[in-house]
Backbone as a printed PyTorch tensor [residue, N CA C, xyz], in Angstrom:
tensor([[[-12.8790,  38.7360,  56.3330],
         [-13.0100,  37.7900,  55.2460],
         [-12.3620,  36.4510,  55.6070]],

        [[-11.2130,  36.6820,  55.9940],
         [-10.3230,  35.4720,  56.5200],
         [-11.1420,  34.5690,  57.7460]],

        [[-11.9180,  34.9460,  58.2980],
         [-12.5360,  34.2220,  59.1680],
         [-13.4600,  33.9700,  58.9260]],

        [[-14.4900,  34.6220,  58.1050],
         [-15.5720,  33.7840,  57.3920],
         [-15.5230,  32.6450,  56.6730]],

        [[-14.0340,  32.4530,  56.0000],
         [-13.9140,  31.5100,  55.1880],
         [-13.2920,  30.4280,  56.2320]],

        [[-12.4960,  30.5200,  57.1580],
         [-11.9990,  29.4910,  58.3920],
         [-13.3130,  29.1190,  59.3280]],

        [[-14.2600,  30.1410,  58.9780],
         [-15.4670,  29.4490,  59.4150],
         [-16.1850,  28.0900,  58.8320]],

        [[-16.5330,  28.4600,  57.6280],
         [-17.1390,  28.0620,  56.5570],
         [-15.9420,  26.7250,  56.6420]],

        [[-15.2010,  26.4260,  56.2770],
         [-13.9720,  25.3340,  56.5040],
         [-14.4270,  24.4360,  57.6850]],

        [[-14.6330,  25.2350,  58.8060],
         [-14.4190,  24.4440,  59.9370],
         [-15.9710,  23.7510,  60.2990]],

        [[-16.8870,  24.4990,  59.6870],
         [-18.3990,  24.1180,  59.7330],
         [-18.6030,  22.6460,  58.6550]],

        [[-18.0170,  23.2540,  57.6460],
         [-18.1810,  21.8720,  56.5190],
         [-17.6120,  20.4920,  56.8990]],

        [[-16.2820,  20.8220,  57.3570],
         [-15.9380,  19.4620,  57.9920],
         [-16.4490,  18.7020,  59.0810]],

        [[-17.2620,  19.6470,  60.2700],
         [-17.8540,  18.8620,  61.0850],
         [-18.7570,  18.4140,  60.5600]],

        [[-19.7000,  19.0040,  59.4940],
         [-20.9610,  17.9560,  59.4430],
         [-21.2880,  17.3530,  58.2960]],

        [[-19.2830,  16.9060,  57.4650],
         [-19.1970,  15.6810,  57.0770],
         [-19.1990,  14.7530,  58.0550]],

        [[-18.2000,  15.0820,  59.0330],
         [-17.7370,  13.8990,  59.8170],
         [-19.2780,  13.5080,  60.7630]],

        [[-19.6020,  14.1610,  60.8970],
         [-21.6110,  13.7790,  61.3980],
         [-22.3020,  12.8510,  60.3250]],

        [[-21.6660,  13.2120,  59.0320],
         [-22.7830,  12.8840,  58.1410],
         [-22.0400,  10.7160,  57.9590]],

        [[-20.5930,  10.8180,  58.2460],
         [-19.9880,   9.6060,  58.7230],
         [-20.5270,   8.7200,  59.5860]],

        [[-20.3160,   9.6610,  60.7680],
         [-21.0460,   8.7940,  61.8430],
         [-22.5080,   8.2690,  62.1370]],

        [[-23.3510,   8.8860,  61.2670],
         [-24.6030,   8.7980,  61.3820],
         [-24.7000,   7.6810,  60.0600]],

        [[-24.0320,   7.0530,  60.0740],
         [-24.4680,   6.3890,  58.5840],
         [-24.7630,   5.0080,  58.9810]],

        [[-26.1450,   3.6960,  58.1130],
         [-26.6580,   3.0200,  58.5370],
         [-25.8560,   1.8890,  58.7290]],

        [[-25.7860,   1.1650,  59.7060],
         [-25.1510,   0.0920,  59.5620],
         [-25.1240,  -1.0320,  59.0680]],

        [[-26.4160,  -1.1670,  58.2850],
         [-25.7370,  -2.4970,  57.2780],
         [-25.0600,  -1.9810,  55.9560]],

        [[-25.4160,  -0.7850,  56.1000],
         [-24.7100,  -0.0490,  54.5150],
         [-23.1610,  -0.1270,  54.7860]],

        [[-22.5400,   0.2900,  56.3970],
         [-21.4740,   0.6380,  56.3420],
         [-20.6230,  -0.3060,  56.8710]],

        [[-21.1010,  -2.1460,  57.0870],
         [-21.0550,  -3.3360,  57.2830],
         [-20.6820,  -4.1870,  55.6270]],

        [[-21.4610,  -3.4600,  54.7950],
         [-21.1170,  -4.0440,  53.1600],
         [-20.0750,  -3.4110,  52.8120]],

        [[-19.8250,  -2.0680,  53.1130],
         [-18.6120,  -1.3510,  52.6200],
         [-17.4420,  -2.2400,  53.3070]],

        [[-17.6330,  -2.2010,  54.4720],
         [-16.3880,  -2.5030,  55.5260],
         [-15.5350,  -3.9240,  54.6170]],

        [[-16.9490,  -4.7730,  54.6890],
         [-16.5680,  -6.2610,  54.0350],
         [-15.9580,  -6.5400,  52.5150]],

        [[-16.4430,  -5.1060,  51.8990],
         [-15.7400,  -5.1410,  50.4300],
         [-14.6700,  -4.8690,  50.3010]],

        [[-14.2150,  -3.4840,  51.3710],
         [-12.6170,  -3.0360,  51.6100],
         [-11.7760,  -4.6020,  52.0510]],

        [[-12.4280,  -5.2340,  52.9080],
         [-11.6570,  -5.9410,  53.6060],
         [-11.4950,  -7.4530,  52.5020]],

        [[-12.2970,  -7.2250,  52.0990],
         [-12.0370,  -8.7990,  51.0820],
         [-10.8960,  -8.0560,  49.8340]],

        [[-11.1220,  -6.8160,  49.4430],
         [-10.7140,  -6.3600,  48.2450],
         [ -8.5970,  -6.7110,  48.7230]],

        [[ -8.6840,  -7.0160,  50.2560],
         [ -7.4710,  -6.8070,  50.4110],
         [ -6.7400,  -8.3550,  50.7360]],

        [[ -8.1770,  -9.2800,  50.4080],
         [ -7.3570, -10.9020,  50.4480],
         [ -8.1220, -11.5000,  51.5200]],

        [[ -8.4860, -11.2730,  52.4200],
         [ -9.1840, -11.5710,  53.8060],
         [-10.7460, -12.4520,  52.8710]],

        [[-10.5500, -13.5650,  53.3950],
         [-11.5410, -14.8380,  52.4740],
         [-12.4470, -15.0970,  53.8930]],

        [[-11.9920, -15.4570,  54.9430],
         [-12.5530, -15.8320,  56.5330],
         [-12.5240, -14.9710,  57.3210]],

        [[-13.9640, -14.0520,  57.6260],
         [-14.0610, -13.0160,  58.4220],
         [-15.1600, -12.8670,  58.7400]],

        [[-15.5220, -12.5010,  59.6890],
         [-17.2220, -12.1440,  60.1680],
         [-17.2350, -10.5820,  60.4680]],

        [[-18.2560,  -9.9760,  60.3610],
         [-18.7600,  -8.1170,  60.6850],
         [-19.6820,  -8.5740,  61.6140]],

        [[-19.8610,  -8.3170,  62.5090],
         [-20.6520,  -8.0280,  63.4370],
         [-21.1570,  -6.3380,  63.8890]],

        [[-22.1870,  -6.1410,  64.0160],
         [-23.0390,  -5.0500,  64.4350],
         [-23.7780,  -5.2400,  65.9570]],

        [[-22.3260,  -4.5660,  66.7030],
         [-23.5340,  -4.4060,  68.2490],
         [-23.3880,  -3.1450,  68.9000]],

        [[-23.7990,  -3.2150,  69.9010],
         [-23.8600,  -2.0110,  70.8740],
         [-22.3040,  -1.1300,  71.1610]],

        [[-22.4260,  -0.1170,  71.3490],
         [-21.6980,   0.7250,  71.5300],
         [-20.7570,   0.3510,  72.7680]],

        [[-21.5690,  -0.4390,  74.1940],
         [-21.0710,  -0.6040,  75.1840],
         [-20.8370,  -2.2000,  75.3930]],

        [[-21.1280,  -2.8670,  74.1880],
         [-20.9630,  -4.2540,  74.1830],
         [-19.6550,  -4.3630,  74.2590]],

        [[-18.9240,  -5.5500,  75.4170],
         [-17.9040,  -6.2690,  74.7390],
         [-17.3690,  -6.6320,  73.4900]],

        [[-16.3800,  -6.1840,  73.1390],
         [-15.5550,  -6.6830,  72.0800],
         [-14.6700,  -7.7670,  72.5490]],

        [[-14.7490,  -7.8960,  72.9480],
         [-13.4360,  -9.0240,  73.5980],
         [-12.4630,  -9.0630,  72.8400]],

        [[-11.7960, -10.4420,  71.7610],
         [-11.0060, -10.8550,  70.8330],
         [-11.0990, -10.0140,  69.6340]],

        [[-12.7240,  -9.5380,  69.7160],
         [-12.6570,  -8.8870,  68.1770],
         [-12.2610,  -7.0140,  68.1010]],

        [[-12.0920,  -7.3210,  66.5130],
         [-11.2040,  -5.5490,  66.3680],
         [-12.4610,  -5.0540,  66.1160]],

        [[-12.6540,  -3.7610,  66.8590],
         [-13.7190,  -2.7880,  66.0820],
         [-13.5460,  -2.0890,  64.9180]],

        [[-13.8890,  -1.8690,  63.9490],
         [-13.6040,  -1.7030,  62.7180],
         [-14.1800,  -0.7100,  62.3420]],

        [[-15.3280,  -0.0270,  63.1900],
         [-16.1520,   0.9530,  62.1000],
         [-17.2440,   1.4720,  63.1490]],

        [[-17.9410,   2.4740,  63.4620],
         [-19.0210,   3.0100,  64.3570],
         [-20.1950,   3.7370,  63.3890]],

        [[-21.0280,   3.2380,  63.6670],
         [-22.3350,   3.7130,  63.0980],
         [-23.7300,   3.7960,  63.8070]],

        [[-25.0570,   4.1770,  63.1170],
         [-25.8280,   4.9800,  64.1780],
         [-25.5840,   6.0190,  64.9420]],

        [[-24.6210,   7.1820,  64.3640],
         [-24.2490,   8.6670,  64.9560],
         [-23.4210,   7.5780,  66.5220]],

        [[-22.5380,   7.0140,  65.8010],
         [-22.0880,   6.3400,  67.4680],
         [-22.6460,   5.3470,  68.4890]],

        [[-24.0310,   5.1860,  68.2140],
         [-24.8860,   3.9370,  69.3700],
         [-24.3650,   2.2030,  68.9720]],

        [[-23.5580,   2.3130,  67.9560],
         [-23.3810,   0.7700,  67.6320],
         [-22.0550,   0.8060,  67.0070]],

        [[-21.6170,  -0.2320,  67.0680],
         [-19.6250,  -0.7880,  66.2350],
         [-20.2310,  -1.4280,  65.7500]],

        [[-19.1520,  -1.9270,  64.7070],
         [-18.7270,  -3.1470,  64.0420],
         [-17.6160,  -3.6590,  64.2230]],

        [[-17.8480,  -5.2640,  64.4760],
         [-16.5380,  -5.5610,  64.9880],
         [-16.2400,  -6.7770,  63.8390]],

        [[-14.7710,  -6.6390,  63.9510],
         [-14.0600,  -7.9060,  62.8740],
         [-13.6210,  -9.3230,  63.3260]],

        [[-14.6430, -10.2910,  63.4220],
         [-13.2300, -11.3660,  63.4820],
         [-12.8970, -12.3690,  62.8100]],

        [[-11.9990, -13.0090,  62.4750],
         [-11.1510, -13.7230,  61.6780],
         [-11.5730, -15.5640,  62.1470]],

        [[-12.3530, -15.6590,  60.9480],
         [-12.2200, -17.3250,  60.8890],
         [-11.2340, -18.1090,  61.3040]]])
C-alpha cells in the first residue's frame, strides 16, 4: 500500500512539473511581466529565445516550450 501511494506521489509531481515546462511562451512571458511589475520594476524587457542562445547581460527568468526556449530579463 505504502508504495502505491509513494508511487502515485512521485508520478503526479513529475507530470506537473512537465505540465510547467511545456507551457506556451507568450502565456508564460505575460505572467513573468505581471509578477515582475507587481513588484515595482517600471523598465524591463522579456525576451523569448532559443534555448542555446546567448544570454549575455541578461537574467534568464523562465523556460518554456518543454525547454527549447528562455526568457530572458533585462532592465532599462
Amino acid at each position: 500500500m505504502k508504495k502505491s501511494v509513494c508511487f502515485s506521489v512521485l508520478a503526479l509531481g513529475l507530470l506537473s512539473a512537465n505540465a510547467w515546462a511545456a507551457k506556451d511562451c507568450e502565456v508564460l512571458k505575460t505572467e513573468l511581466g505581471a509578477k515582475i511589475e507587481s513588484h515595482g520594476a517600471k523598465n524591463f524587457t522579456l525576451d523569448v529565445v532559443d534555448r542555446d542562445a546567448d544570454s549575455g547581460k541578461k537574467r534568464v527568468v523562465g523556460t518554456c516550450e518543454a525547454g527549447k526556449k528562455k526568457i530572458v530579463y533585462t532592465r532599462n
